[in-house]
C-alpha positions in Angstrom: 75.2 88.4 65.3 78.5 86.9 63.8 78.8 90.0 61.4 78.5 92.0 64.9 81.2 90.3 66.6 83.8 90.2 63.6 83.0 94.2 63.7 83.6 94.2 67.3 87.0 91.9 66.4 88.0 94.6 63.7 87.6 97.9 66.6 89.2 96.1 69.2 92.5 95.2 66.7 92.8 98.4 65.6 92.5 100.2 69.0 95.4 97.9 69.9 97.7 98.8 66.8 96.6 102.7 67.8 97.9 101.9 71.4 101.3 100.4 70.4 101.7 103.4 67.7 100.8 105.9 70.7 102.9 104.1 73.2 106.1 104.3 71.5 105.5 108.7 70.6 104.8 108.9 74.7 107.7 107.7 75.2 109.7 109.4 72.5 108.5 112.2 73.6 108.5 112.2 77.1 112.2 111.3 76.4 113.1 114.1 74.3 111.4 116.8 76.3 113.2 115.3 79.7 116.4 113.7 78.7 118.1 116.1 76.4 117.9 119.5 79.0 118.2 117.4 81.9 121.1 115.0 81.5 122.6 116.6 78.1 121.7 113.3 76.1 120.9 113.4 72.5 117.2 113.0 71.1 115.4 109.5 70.0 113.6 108.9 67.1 110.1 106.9 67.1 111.6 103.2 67.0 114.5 104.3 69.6 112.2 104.8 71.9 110.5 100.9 71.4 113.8 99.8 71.8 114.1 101.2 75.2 110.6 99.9 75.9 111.9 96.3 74.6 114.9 96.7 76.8 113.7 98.0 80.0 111.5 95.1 79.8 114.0 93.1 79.8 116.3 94.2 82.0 113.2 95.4 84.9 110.3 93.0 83.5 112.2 89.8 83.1 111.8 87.7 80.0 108.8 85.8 81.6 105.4 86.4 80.3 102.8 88.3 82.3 102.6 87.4 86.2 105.0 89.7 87.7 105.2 89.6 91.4 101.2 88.2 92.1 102.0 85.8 89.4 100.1 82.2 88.9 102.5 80.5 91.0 102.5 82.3 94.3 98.5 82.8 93.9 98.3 78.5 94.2 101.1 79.1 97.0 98.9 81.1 99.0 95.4 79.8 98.4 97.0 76.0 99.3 98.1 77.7 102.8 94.9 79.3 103.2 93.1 75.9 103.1 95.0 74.2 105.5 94.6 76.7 107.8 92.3 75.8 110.8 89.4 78.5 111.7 91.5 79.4 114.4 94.2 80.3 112.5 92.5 82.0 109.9 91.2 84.6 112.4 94.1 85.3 114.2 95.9 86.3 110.1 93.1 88.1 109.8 93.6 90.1 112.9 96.9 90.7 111.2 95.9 91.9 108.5 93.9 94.7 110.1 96.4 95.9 112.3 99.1 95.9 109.1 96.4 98.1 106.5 93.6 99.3 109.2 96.1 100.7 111.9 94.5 98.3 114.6 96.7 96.9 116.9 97.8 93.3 116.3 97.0 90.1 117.3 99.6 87.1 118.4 102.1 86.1 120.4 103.6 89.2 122.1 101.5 91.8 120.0 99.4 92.8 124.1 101.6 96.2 124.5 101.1 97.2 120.5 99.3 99.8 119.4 
């Protein structure tokens, strides 16, 4: 079993190393076949390109690790709200909720003429 899961260990590493090798030549490519014709910029080699990766992450993707806009933080926000909601109040954001994503018209205060 433990000769199993180092195997497993192994695959799962080298499919990783395979991704970040195969993430940099899609974007070195992509780059090279867009950029050049489009905009009249000049090619990138393989590393180029992970330094664009490394600095759109930056400058888009912050410097924080993971998270992102549903991150750990607003998650506690949200489920601490949803507790000390009463029943009534839980129903009437769920009624919300519907008419936002299931195109039903709202429920609240002044949401009668809505459709």
């Amino acid at each position: 079993m433990k000769r199993h899961r180092a195997l497993k260990m192994i695959g799962i590493g080298i499919l990783v190393i395979a991704l970040f090798f195969a993430l940099g030549f899609v974007v070195m490519a992509l780059w090279n076949w867009l950029m050049p014709p489009i905009f009249g910029l000049h090619t990138i080699t393989y590393w180029q390109a992970y330094g664009l990766l490394i600095l759109s992450k930056i400058l888009f993707g912050g410097l924080r690790g993971g998270g992102g806009r549903c991150g750990k933080g607003r998650y506690d926000y949200r489920a601490e709200r949803w507790e000390k909601m009463t029943p009534e109040e839980r129903e009437k954001f769920r009624q919300s909720i519907r008419g936002r994503w299931c195109g039903e018209p709202a429920a609240g205060p002044g949401a009668e003429g809505q459709v």
